[in-house]
N, C-alpha and C positions, 0 to 999 in steps of 0.2 A: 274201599278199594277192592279190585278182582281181580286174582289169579287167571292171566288169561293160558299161560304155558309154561310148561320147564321140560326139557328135554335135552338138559347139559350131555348127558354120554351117549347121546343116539347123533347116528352118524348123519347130516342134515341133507346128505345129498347120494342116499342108498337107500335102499330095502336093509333090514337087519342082519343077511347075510353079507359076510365078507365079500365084497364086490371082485370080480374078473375083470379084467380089461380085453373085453370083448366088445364085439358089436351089438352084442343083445344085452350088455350089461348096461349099456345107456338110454335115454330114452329113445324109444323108437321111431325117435320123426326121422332117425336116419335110413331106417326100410320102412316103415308105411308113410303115405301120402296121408297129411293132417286131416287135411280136409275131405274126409269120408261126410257131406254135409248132404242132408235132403232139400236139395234148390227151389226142387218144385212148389214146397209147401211156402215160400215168400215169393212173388214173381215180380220184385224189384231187384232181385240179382240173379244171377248170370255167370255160367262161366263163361272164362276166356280163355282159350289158348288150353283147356282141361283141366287147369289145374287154378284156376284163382278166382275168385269172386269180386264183380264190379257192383257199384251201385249208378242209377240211370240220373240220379238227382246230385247231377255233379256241379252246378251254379248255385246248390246250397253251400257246396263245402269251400268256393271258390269263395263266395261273399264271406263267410262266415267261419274261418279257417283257426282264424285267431281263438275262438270258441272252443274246437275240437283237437286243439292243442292244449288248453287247458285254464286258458288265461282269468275263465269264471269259476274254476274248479270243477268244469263241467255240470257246472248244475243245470240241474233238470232235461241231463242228456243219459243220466246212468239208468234211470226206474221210471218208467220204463227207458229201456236202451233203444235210442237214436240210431234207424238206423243207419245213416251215415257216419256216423261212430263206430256202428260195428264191424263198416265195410273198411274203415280205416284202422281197425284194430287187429283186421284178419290180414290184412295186408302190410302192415310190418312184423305181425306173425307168421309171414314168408318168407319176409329178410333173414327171421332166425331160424326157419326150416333151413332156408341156401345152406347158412353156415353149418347147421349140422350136416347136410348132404354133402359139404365141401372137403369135411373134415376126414383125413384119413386113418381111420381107428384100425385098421388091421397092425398086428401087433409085429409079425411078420414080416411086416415089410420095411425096408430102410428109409421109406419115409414114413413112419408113424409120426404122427403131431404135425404132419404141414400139411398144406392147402393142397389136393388136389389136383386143382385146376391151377389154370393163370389166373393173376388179376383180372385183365380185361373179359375173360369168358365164364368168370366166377357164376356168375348169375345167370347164363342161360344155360350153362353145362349143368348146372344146380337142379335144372329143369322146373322151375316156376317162370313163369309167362315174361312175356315182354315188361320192365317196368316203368321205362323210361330210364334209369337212374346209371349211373356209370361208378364201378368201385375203382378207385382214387389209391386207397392203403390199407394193405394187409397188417393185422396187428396181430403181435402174441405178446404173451404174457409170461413170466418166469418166477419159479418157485421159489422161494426166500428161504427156506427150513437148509440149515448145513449138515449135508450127505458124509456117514462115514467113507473114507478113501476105498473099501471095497467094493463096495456099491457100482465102482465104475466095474469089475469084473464079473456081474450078472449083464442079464439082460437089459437090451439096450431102452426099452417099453420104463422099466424101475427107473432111471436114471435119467429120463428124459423132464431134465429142467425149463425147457421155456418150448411152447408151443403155440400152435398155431388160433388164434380165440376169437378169430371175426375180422370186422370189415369197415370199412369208412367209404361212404356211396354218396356220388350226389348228381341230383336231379338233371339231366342234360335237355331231355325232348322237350321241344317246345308246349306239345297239344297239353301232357303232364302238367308242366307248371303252371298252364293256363289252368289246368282242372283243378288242378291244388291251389289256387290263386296265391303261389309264390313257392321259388325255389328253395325246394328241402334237401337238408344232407340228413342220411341217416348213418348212425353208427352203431353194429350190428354184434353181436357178443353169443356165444354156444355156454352152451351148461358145460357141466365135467366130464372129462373125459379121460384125464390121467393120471397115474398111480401117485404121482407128487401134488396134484389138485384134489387128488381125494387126504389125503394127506393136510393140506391147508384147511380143509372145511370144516377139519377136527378140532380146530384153533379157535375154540367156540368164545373165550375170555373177548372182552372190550380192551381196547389201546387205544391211546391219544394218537390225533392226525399228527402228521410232518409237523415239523417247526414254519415249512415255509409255504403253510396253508391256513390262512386267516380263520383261528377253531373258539377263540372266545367268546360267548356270549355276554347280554349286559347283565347277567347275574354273576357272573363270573365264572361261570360254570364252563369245562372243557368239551369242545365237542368228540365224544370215541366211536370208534366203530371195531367190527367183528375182527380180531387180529392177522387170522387168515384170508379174508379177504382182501387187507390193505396189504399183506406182501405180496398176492398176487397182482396187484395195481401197482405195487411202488416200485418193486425188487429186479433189479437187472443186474447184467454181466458182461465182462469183456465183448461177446458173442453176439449177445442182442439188447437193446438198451430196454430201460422199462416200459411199462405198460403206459402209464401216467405220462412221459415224457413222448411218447410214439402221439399217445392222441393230445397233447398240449400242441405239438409240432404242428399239427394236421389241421386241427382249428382253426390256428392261429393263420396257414396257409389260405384255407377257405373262407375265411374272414376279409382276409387283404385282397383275394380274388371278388369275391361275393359281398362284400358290405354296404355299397351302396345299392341293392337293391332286396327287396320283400324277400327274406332269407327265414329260416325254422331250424334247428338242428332237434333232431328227435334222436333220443339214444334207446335200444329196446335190445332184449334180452330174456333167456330162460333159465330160472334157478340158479345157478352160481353165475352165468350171465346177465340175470339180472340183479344181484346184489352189484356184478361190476359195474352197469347203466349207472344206477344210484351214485357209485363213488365218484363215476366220471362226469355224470351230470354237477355236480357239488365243486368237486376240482374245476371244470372249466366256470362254470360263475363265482367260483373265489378266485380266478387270476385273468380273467376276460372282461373288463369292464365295459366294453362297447359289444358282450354276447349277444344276441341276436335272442329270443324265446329258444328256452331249453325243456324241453319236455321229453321224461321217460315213459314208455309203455312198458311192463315188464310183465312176463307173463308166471306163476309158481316160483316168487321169489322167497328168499329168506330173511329174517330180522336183520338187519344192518349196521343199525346203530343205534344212542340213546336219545336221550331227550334231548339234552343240546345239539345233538347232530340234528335231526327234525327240526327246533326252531330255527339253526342255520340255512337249513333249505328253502324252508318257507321266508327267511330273511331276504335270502338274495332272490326269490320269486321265482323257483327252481318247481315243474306242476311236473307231479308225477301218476299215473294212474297204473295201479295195481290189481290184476286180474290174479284172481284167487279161489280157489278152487277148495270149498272147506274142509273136504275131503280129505285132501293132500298135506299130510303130515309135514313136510318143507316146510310151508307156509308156516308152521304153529314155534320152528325153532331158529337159532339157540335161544335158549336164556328165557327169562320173564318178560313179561309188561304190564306194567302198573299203571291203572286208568284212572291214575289221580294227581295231583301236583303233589298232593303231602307225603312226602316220603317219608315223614316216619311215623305215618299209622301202620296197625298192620293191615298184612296182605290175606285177605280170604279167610282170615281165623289163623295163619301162622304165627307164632309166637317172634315177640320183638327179638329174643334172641338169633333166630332161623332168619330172618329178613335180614337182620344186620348183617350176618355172614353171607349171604346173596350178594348184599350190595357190595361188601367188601371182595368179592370175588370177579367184581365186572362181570355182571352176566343181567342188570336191569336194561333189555331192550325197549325198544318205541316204535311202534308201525308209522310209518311218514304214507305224505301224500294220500288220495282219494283211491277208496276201493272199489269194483267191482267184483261184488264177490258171486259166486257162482257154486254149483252144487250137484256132484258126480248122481247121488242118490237123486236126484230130480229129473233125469233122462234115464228113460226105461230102458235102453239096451248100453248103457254105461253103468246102472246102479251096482251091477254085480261085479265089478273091474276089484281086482285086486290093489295093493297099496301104490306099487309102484304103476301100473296106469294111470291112476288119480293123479301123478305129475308130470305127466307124459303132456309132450304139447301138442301133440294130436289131440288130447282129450279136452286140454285150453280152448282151441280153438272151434272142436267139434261143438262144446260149453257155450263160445261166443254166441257162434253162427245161432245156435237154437232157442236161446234166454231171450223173452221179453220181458219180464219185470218180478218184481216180490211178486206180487199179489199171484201171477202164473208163472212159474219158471222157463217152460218152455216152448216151444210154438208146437207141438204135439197136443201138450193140455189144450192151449189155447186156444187151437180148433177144436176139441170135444167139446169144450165149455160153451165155446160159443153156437157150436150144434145143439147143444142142448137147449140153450137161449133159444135161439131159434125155433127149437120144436117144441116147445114151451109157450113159445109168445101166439105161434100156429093155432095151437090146440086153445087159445084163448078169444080165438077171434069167433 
């Protein structure tokens, strides 16, 4: 077995100072443009509209969709990276720019925690390019931790229990769904942003799902996840109903609208956003029996849940791809993982007494789904970023755009190496 992480009292979605709720205290896709990307160096994409990147080989993804949704676990699309894979991984990397850029984080103001904009102009006011796709339903999310009664006498920033956390979008224009060869809804999720959501991420223990989410396995084993995560999914109030119950609704809507025809729901997300994908990818194929292909892109997410959770996933054939950044401390917490079924060897040379108490603590996690992992130190003008860049989804998706494979990280090497090739095979002739 190998010790892959512990990081019980580090906060999983900060830098080690005490966070602000500020604008700068989040990531910064909500003032810099992600995509700071050198286009020139691939000249199969393009921008559009300034800010988005197409790819021109769009009757690959049309035939072959099913694919890059997940269905083969993306094999032999990750190393080297597909790149129509990466044009579709940068583009629901937009969906959760919108949502950060929608989000109104000034603390100041009497709408902290909602949307911005309207639903209908969510997306272009967001300013990423045309998509085709049309948002359907605003979703938030609410805090489960019970507030002492004074709490209501500070600031209104502290006490703000349910906010504003993403989007449900689906595919309208024709030319789209032709290029995507079938109509996709996405369902869109932001990282953290509130004093009560920084607050849940600290709830690093494992919990058993609901009762009325199908969590046994045939071993008999319970499926748990990160306990502050599932209140931020389960927990509603007079005011706003849950998380879980907003996107069950919404589905199940677009299901009865959309199910006789080539449908996809993609859920994607960053960092606390993406642990929510996860929960909500799992939720809708344990009570959607006629679900359509469910697949998460998520981008600097965190451990989730354990083992049981993971083989649930993969029961109900739930494909999720994990863009991970090694760099980024996120990625590494809460809790362990233990890269072995025998739980009771020990872990990395800990003594059986120290693992016992582990596992009695709820804190053995399990990375689910197929990674893409990626690597801050492998681009020369990212190597020097501090902690909190390394989870910045600008630095995700800068990551994407530039990675071709293990063996060269990024398309900078890629062309020295192959200059050199070159002036090597010259000097041979």
């Amino acid at each position: 077995m190998r010790l892959a992480a512990i990081a019980v009292t580090f906060n999983p979605f900060t830098s080690p100072a005490t966070p602000k709720l500020t604008q700068s205290s989040i990531p910064s896709t909500t003032t810099i443009n992600p995509l700071k990307i050198n286009t020139h160096e691939n000249p199969q994409f393009s921008w559009k509209h300034g800010s988005f990147l197409t790819h021109s080989n769009s009757d690959k993804l049309a035939k072959n969709w099913m694919e890059y949704q997940g269905i083969n676990n993306w094999e032999g699309l990750l190393d080297p990276l597909d790149d129509t894979l990466r044009s579709e991984i940068l583009r629901y990397g937009q969906f959760v720019e919108a949502a950060y850029r929608s989000f109104d984080f000034d603390t100041s103001s009497p709408t902290f925690g909602s949307c911005k904009f309207s639903k209908n102009s969510l997306l272009t006011r967001s300013c990423i390019r045309e998509t085709g796709y049309k948002p359907i339903k605003n979703l938030r999310a609410t805090c489960g931790i019970q507030l002492p009664g004074w709490i209501d006498r500070g600031p209104s920033w502290v006490s703000t229990q349910s906010s504003w956390i993403g989007y449900v979008a689906v595919c309208q224009d024709k030319e789209e769904i032709a290029r995507l060869g079938r109509r996709d809804v996405v369902v869109v999720f932001r990282g953290t942003a509130t004093c009560l959501e920084w607050l849940e991420n600290l709830r690093a223990t494992l919990t058993s799902l609901p009762d009325d989410v199908p969590n046994v396995d045939s071993h008999g084993g319970g499926a748990m996840v990160e306990s502050g995560f599932l209140s931020l999914y389960t927990s509603g109030n007079a005011k706003c109903p849950s998380l879980q119950s907003m996107v069950r609704e919404e589905i199940g809507r677009v299901l009865e609208a959309y199910g006789d025809e080539p449908l996809s729901l993609t859920i994607t997300g960053h960092s606390l956003g993406a642990a929510l994908a996860t929960l909500a990818a799992y939720d809708i194929n344990s009570n959607f029996g006629n679900a359509p292909p469910v697949t998460v892109i998520s981008f600097g997410g965190p451990r989730v849940g354990n083992q049981s959770f993971r083989c649930q996933l993969e029961k109900r054939g739930t494909k999720i791809l994990r863009i991970v950044n090694s760099d980024d401390l996120i990625t590494k917490v809460p809790g362990f993982v233990i890269e072995n079924n025998d739980m009771a060897a020990n872990v990395a040379g800990l003594t059986s007494w120290v693992q016992k108490r582990v596992e009695e603590a709820q804190l053995v996690y399990a990375d689910v789904g197929q990674e893409l992992r990626l690597s801050s130190k492998e681009c020369p003008h990212l190597s020097k970023g501090s902690v909190a860049s390394c989870h910045e989804l600008s630095t995700y998706l800068e990551l994407v755009n530039g990675f071709v494979g293990s063996n060269c990280p990024v398309r900078a090497t890629a062309k020295r190496v192959l200059g050199e090739h070159h002036k090597k095979k010259l000097a041979s002739l």
